[in-house]
N, C-alpha and C positions, 0 to 999 in steps of 0.2 A: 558605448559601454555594453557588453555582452550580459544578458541576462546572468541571474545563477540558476543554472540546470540541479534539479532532485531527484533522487532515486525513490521510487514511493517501492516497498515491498514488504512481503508479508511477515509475520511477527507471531510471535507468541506474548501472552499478556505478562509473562514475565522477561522477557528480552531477554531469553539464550536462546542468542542466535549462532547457531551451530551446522546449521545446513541450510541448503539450497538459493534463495537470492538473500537471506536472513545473514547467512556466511558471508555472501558476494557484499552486502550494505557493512558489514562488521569489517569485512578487509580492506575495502575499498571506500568508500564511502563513508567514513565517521559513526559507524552506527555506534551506541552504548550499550557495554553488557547488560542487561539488568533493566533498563530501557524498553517496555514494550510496546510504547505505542508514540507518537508525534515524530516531530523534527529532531534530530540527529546529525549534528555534522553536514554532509548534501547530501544525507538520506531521510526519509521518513516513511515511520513503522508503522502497519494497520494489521494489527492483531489479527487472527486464522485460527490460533486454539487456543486452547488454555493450560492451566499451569499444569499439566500432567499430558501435555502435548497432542488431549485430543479434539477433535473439532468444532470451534464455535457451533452455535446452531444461526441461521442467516440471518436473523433479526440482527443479532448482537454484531454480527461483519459488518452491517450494513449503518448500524447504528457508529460504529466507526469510522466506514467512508462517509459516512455523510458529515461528520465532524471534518474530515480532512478535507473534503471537497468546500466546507466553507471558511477552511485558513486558505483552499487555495485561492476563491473570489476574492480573500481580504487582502491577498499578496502576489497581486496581477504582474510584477514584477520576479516570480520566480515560474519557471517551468519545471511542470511534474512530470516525470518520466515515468509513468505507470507502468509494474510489472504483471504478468495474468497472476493478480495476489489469488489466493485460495486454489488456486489450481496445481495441478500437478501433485506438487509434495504436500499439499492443502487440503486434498482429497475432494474437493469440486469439479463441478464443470464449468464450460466459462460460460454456459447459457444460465448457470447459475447467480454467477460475481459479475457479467456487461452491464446487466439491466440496474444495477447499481450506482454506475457510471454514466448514466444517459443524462444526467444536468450538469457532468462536470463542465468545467468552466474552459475556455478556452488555450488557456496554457498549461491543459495536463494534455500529456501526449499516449494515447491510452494505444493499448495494442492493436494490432490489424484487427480488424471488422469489428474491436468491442462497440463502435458510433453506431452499429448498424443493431444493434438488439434494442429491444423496445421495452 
C-alpha cells in the first residue's frame, strides 16, 4: 500500500489562495478557500502572511511549521512534500525558512539542500 503523499505550501491566514503554489494546492490538491492553515484534501497550508497579504514576521512562520512538523511525526504514514514555503512570492530567503525544517521528521520531503541549513 503506497503511502498518501502531501503538498505542504504556503498560505495566507485567511486561505485565498489565489497565487503561486497556494493556486497550485487549490487546483490541484484539495486545498479550501478560506482555509488558512492545516490539512486540506493532499494538501497542507503553513500561513506566509496575513489577512491583508503582507508578511508574517518569522516567529509566527515558524510557530506554524513547528505545529506541522508535529502532525507530521504523529502521521509517519503520510509524506510531506515541502514546498520552499515563504519564498519566492513569500518574500524570504530560504536561509531564512530551512533552519526551520532542520527537525522535520523523516517523511517530509523538504527541497534540495534545505537538510543542509542549521
Amino acid at each position: 500500500m503506497q503511502n498518501k503523499r502531501v503538498f505542504v505550501f504556503s498560505s495566507n491566514v485567511e486561505g485565498r489562495h489565489t497565487t503561486g503554489t497556494a493556486l497550485r494546492a487549490y487546483e490541484d490538491h484539495g486545498a479550501v478557500y478560506g482555509e488558512g492553515y492545516g490539512l486540506q484534501g493532499s494538501s497542507f497550508a503553513i500561513p506566509v502572511k496575513d489577512e491583508n497579504f503582507k508578511f508574517l514576521p518569522l516567529n509566527k512562520i515558524k510557530s506554524y511549521v513547528d505545529k506541522m512538523l508535529r502532525y507530521a511525526e504523529l502521521n509517519p504514514d503520510i509524506t510531506f512534500q515541502v514546498t520552499q514555503i515563504g519564498c519566492g512570492l513569500g518574500g524570504y530567503d530560504e536561509a531564512d525558512i530551512a533552519p526551520m525544517f532542520r527537525t522535520a521528521p523523516m517523511n517530509c520531503i523538504l527541497p534540495v539542500g534545505w537538510r543542509n541549513y542549521k
